[in-house]
C-alpha positions in Angstrom: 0.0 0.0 0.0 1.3 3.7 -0.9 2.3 5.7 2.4 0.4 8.6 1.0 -2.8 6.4 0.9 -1.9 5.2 4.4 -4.9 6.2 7.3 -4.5 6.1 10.8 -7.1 6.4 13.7 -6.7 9.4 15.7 -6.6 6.9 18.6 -3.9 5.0 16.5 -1.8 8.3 16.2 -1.9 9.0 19.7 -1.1 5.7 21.1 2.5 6.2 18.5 2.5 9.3 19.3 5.3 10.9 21.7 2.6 12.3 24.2 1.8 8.7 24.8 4.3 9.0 27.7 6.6 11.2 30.4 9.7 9.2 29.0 8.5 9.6 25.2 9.1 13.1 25.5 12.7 12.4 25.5 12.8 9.9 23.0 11.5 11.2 20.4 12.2 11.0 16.4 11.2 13.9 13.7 10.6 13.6 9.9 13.3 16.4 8.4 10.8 16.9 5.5 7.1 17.6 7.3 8.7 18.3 10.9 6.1 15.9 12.3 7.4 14.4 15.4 7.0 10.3 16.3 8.0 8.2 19.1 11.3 6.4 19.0 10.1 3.3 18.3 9.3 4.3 14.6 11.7 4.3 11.2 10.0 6.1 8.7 7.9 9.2 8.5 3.9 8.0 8.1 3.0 11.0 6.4 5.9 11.1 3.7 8.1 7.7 4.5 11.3 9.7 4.9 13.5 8.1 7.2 13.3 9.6 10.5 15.9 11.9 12.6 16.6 11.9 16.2 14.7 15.1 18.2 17.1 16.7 20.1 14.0 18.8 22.2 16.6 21.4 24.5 12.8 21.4 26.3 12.7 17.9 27.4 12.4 17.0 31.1 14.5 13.7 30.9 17.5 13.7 28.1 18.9 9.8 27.8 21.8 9.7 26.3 23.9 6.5 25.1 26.7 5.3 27.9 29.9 4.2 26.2 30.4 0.6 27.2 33.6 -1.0 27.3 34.8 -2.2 23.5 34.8 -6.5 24.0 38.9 -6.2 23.3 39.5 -4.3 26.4 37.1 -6.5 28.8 38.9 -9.4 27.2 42.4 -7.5 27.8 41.7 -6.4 31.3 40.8 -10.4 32.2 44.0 -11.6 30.5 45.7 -9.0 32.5 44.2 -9.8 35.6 45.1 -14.0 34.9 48.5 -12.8 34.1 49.0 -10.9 37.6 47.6 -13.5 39.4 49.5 -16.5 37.9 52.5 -14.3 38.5 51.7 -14.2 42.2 51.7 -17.8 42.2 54.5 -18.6 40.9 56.3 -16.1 43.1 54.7 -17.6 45.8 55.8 -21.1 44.1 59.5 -20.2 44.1 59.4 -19.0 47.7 58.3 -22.6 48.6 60.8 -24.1 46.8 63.4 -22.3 48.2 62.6 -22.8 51.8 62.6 -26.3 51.5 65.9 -26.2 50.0 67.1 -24.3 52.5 65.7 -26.8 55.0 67.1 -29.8 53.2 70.7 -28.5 52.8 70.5 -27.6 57.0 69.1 -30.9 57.6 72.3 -32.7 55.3 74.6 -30.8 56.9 73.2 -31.7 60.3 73.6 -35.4 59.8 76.8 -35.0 58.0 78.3 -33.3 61.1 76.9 -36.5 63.3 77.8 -39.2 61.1 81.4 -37.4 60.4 83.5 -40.1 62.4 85.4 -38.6 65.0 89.3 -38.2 64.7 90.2 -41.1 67.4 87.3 -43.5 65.7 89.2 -42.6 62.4 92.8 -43.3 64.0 93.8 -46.7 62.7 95.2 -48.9 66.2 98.8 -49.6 64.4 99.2 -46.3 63.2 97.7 -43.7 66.4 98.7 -40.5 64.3 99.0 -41.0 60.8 96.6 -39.3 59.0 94.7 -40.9 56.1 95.0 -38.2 53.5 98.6 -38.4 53.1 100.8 -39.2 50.1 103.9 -40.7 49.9 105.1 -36.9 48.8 104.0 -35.7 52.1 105.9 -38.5 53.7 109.4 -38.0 51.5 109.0 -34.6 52.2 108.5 -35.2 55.9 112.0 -38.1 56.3 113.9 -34.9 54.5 113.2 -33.1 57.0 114.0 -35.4 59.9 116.9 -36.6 58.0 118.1 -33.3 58.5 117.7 -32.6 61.8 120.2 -35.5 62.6 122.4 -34.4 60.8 122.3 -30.9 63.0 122.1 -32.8 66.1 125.6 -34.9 65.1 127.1 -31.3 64.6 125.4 -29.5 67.6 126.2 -32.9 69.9 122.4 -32.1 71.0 122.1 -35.1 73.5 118.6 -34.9 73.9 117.4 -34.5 70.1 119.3 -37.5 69.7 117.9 -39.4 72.2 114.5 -38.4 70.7 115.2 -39.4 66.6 117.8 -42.8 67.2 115.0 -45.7 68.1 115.8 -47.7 70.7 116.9 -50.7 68.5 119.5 -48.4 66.2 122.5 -49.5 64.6 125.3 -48.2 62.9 127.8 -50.1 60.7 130.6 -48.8 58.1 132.3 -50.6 55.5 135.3 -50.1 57.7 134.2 -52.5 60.4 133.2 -50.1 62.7 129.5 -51.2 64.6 127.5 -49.1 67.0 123.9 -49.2 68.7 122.5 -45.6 70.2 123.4 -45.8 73.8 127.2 -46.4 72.3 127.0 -43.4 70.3 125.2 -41.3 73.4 128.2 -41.9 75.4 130.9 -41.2 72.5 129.1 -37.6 72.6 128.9 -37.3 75.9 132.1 -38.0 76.8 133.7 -36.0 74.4 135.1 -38.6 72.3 133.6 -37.8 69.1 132.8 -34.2 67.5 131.5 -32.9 64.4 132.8 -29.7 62.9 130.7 -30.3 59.9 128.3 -32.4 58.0 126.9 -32.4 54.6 124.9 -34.5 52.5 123.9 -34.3 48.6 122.0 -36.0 46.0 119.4 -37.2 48.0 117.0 -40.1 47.4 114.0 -41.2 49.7 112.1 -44.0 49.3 108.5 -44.8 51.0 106.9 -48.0 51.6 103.4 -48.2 50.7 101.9 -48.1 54.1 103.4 -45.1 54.7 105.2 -45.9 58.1 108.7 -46.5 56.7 111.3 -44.8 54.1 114.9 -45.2 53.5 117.4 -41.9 52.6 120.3 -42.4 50.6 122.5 -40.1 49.2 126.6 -38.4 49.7 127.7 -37.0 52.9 131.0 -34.7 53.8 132.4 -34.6 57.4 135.1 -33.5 59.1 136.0 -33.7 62.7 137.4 -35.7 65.6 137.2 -39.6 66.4 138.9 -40.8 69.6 140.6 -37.5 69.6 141.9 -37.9 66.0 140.5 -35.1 63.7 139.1 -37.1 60.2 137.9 -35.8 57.2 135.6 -38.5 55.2 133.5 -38.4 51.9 131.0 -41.4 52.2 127.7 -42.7 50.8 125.1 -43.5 53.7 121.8 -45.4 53.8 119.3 -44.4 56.9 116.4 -46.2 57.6 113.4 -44.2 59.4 110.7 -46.1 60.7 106.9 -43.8 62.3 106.9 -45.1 65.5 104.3 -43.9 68.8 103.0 -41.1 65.8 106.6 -40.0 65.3 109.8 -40.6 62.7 113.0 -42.4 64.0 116.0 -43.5 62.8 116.4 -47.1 63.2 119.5 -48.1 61.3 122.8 -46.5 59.2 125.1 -47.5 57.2 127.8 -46.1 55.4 130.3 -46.9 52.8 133.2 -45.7 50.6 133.2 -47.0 47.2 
């Protein structure tokens, strides 16, 4: 049917009309062409069928007026922001735990470390009271140089009791010249004045250690001159001491020394 043929009740206009209603008055639509003014609820213009305009009426007790509403993309943003924050909380508070009980655990293997560590005497081995585990057979050769050494001082100081202290008990001396002496024979030489050292030398050294670590033999050239029975004597020799670790310290148990 034509618009311009269209016929409408005056009842019929009123109940589309914008007076049907205090709210109507404020949404309200007008035909640009006629100026005839509709509710909101119509498109097109009855009298004309132009397409209606919205009626901005400056007179209007209630003006409603479109809110902006949050675009879908930043509602979806904001929750993927939120997720992200709180999964980063957790795994903050993920890491926290983890490192406690670390904590813990390396305090509680410490703890039985320190109480299953044997203690030094449990450790000592019965045949050996002070000889420490750890050590090398360097450590030991190194060691024998040393005591090796201090002999010799104590020959050329005539230090009674440092010689009492590194010639075992059971020591013997014997030369290629037929001359055989234990330590109490060579104690009383010294302390009687019968033999004296004005000095003593040795050279090319070599030290051997057995592999328990509780005996070594040093070998090398020695120089001395001094007096024998009153007789000065100047000798050139090669020598052979035996050491032996005995009550957790080094002593020299046997010498021997020849000329060619």
């Amino acid at each position: 049917m034509p618009i311009e043929n269209l016929q409408i009740s005056a009842s019929e206009f009123d109940r589309i009309s914008p007076k049907s209603s205090g709210l109507d008055a404020a949404l309200m639509k007008i035909c640009p062409t006629c100026q005839q003014k509709y509710a909101d609820s119509l498109q097109f213009c009855l009298s004309d069928g132009t397409v209606l305009s919205v009626f901005n009426d400056p007179q209007a007790t209630l003006r409603l007026e479109a809110r902006q509403t949050r675009p879908p993309a930043q509602v979806k943003r904001g929750l993927t922001f939120g997720l992200l924050a709180l999964v980063g909380v957790g795994v903050i508070g993920l890491i926290f735990v983890v490192g406690v009980l670390i904590l813990y655990r390396s305090w509680s293997n410490q703890g039985a470390g320190a109480s299953n560590r044997p203690s030094s005497s449990s450790a000592t081995n019965t045949n050996q009271p002070n000889t420490i585990p750890v050590l090398t057979k360097d450590d030991v050769a190194q060691k024998l140089e040393q005591v090796n050494a201090e002999v010799g001082r104590s020959l050329v100081n005539s230090d009674l009791e440092a010689l009492d202290r590194l010639l075992a008990e059971d020591y013997h001396y014997v030369s290629d010249a037929g001359l055989s002496l234990t330590k109490q024979e060579i104690l009383t030489l010294f302390r009687t004045g019968n033999i004296h050292y004005d000095y003593l030398t040795t050279s090319d050294p070599k030290i051997e250690v057995e592999s328990d670590l509780d005996k070594g033999v040093v070998s090398g050239r020695a120089q001395s001159k001094g007096q024998f029975g009153r007789q000065p004597f100047t000798d050139i020799y090669f020598y052979k001491n035996t050491y032996a670790k005995r009550n957790g310290r080094w002593q020299l148990v046997s010498g021997l020394a020849w000329h060619h």
